[in-house]
N, C-alpha and C positions, 0 to 999 in steps of 0.2 A: 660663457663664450671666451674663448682664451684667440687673439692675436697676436700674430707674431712676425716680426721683419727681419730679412736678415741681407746684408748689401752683398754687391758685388765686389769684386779683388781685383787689381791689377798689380802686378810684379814690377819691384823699379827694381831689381838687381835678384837672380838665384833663383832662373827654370832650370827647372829637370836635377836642380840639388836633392830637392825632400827623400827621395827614395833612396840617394845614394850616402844618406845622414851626414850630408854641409848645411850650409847657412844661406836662410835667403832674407828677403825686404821687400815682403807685399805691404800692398794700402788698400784698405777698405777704403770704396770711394759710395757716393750719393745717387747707385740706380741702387734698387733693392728689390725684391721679392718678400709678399705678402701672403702670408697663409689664416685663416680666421676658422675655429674650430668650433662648431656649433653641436655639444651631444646632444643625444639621444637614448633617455633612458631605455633600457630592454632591446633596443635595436645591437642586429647583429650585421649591417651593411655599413660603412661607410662611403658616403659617395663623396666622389672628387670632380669639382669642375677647376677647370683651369682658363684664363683668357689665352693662353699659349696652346692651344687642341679645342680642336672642332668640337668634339663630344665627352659630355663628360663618362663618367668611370664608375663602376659601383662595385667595390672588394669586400668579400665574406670575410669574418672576422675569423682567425682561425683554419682559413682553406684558402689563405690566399695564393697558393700554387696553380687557382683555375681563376686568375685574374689576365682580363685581356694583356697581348704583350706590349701594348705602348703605354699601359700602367705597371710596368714592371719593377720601377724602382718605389713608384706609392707603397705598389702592394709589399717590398720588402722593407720600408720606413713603418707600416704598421705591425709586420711581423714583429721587428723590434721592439716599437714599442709598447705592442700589447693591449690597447686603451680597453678600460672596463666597458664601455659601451657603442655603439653606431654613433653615426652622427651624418654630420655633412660639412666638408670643406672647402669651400673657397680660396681659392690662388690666383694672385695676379701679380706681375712682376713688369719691371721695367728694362729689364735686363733682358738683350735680346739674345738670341739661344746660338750657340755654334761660335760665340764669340769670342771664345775664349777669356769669357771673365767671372765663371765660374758662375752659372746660370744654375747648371744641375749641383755643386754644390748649397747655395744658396738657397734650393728647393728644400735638400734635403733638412737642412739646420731649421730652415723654418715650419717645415712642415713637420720635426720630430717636437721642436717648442709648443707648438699649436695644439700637438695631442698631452700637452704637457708632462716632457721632460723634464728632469731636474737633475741630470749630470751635471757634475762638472765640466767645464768647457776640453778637457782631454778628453776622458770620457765621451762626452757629446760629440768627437770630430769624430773618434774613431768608430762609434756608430754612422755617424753620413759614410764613411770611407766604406764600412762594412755593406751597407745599403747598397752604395753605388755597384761594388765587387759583384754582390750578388744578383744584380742586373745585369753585369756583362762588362761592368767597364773596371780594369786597374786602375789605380788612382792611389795618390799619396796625401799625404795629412795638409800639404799645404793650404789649400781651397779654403776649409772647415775652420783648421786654426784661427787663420786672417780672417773670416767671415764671425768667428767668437769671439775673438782677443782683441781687436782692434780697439782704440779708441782715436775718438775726434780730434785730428791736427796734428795724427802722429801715423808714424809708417810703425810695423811690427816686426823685430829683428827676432828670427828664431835659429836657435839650432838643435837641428832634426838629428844630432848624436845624444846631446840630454835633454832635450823637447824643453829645455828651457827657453824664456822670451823674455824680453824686455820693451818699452818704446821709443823711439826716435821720430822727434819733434821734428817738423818739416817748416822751413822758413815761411814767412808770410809771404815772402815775395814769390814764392815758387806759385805757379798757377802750370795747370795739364789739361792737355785734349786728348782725345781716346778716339782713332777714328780707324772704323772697319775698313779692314781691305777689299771685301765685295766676295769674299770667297768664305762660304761656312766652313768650320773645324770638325770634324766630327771621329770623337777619340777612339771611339770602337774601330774605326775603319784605315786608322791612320796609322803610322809606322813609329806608333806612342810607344808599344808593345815589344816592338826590335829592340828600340833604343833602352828601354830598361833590359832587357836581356842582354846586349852588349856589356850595357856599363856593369852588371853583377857575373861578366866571364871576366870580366877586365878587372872587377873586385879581389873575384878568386885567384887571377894570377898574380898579383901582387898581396895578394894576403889582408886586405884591409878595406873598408869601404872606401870610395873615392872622394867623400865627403873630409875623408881624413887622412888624404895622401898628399903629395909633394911631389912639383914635377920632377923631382931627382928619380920619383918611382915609375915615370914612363918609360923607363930602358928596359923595367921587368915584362911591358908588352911584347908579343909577338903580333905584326903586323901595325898598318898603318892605322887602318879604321877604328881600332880598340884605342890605339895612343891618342888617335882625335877625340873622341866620345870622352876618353877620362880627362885630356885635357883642360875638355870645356869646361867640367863639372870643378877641376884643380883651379881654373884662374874663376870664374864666377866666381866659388866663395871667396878667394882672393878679392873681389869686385866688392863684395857685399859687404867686405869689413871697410874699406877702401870709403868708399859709398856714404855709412856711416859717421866715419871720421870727416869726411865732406861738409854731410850737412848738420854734424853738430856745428860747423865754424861758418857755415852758410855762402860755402863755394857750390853755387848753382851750377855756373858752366865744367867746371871739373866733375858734381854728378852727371852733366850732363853727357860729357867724352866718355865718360863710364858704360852710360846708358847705350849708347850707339856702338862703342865696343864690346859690350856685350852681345849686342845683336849680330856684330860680325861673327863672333864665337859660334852665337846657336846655329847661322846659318852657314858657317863654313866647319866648324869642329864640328858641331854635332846633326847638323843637316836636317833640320824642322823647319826650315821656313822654308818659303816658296815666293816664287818669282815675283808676286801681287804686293806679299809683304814686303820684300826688300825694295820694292819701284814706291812703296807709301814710306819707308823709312827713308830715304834719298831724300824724296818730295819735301820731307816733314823739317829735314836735317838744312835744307836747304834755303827755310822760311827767316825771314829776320827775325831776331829774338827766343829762336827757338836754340837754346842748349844742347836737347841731346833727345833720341827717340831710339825707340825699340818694341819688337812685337812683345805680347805679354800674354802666358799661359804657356799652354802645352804643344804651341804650333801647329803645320798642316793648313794653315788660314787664320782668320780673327782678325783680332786689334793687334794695331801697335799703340803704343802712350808716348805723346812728347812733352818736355818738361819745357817750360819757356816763361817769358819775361811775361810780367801781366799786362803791358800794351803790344804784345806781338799778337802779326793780323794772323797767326794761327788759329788764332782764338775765336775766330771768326768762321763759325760753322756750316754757314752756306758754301762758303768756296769751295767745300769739297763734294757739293753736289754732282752726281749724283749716290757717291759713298755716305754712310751715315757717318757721323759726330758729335761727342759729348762733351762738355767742358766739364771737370770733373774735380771736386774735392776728397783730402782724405777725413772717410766720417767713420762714425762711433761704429762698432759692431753690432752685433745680433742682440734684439730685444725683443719680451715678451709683456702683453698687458691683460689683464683680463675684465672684463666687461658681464656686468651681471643682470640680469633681465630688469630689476628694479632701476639701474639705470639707464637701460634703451628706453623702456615705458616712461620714465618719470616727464611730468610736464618741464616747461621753460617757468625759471623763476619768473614772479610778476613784480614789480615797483608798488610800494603802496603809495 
């Protein structure tokens, strides 16, 4: 029996960079998703139950193109990874869906651990990213990376031009809430899809991904919409380096001015947020002790994340009833354990 966790992400700096190869500063934080893989010698089904779907799922090994459509991303996470036999898997997650914190990435990392993978962690995202694709949804490496790379007490600096990373230590003092706007994300239906088309015509007319541009290079746009879109993407990574320099020296409220002018950016350059989000980032910005907030993921709805003082009544997760909220650290990434029948069976030691 192989299980496998793998947390949820939130972004303190660098949406909508990954595809445009800039820099961003996710943190794994402490909801997670659970997958536990039970084989079955000679079997050729896998079944899937999940506490997120009414019914579970049961994918022919092999043929999984006549698998129901709301197991569509399981059945291409098995395609991948092939497993020699059936089984049965169990999932359960804490991480609620539509929230933009990377629910369905998280599914994916851990449910390809569970059938036991053994990529390496680049390897291993770009399989979740493939899986997701052939469901139905684009999607960029960021999710996968932060949900493998991360470790405990640190945010993850990557750039998506050499997929290299590094970590950055997050002060003790820093504490964050993550509270939903009441509106789910949902990226298939969402204007996720424009906005990378935009920003890869706005690539080609300046000749260069936007990850790696210079606002001197907005004059080669034609039009306003394309100058906004690469904008955002040009000062974000500008933010991200910014960001980091912050809290190596452990200026919380200047991450903090970062965080909320970033959120101006997505929702006026590049137009992903929505009216719910910006009315909770006000709210959030507004609270004593709170530094700086901002929506986190791919927009359309979700969370925003604020960063704040560890006595600010932010932290205080009723007040925003009837919306949900988390108080949330950054933790370790994605791991795998495996559990062998001799130790589920074995009795409790005895005292003599």
């Amino acid at each position: 029996m192989l299980i496998a966790r793998a947390p949820a992400r939130v972004t303190l700096m660098g949406d909508h960079t990954d595809y445009n190869q800039g820099l961003s500063l996710p943190m794994a934080i402490d909801l997670a998703t659970e997958a536990t893989f039970t084989p079955k010698a000679g079997s050729f089904l896998l079944g899937v139950s999940s506490d997120q779907f009414p019914e579970p799922w049961e994918i022919a090994l092999g043929n999984t193109d006549h698998s129901p459509p709301q197991a569509a991303l399981a059945a291409a996470l098995i395609a991948l990874a092939r497993p020699p036999s059936g089984g049965a898997m169990k999932v359960t997650s804490t991480i609620p869906v539509g929230a933009g914190l990377s629910s369905s990435a998280a599914f994916c990392v851990a449910f390809l651990l569970a059938l036991g993978s053994t990529q390496e962690p680049l390897s291993l995202a770009r399989s979740a990213q493939s899986a997701e694709e052939a469901a139905g949804s684009r999607v960029g490496l960021l999710d996968p990376m932060a949900i493998l790379c991360a470790q405990a007490g640190h945010a993850l600096s990557i750039d998506f031009a050499t997929l290299e990373t590094h970590q950055v230590a997050i002060p003790e003092a820093a504490a964050f809430v993550v509270v939903h706007c009441g509106t789910s994300r949902e990226l298939g239906t969402s204007l996720y899809a424009d906005r990378r088309a935009e920003c890869d015509t706005a690539a080609n007319h300046i000749g260069k991904p936007l990850g790696l541009c210079e606002l001197g290079d907005l004059s080669a746009l034609p039009g306003s919409v394309l100058r906004r879109r690469a904008r955002h993407v040009i000062t974000e990574c500008a933010r991200v380096r910014e960001v980091e320099r912050l809290l190596h020296r452990g200026n919380l409220q200047g991450v903090g001015a970062l965080m909320t002018e970033g959120h101006r950016s997505l929702a006026e350059d590049f137009r992903v947020s929505i009216p719910a989000l910006d009315e909770l980032v006000d709210r959030l910005t507004q609270i004593p002790g709170v530094y700086g907030a901002r929506m986190t993921g791919g927009g359309f709805g979700g969370c925003a994340i604020a960063l704040c003082a560890p006595e600010s009544p932010a932290l205080e997760l009723e007040a925003y009833a009837p919306l949900r909220a988390w108080r949330v650290s950054p933790s370790a990434g994605a791991e795998v354990r495996t559990i062998s029948p001799q130790t589920r069976t074995r009795p409790p030691a005895t005292s003599q």
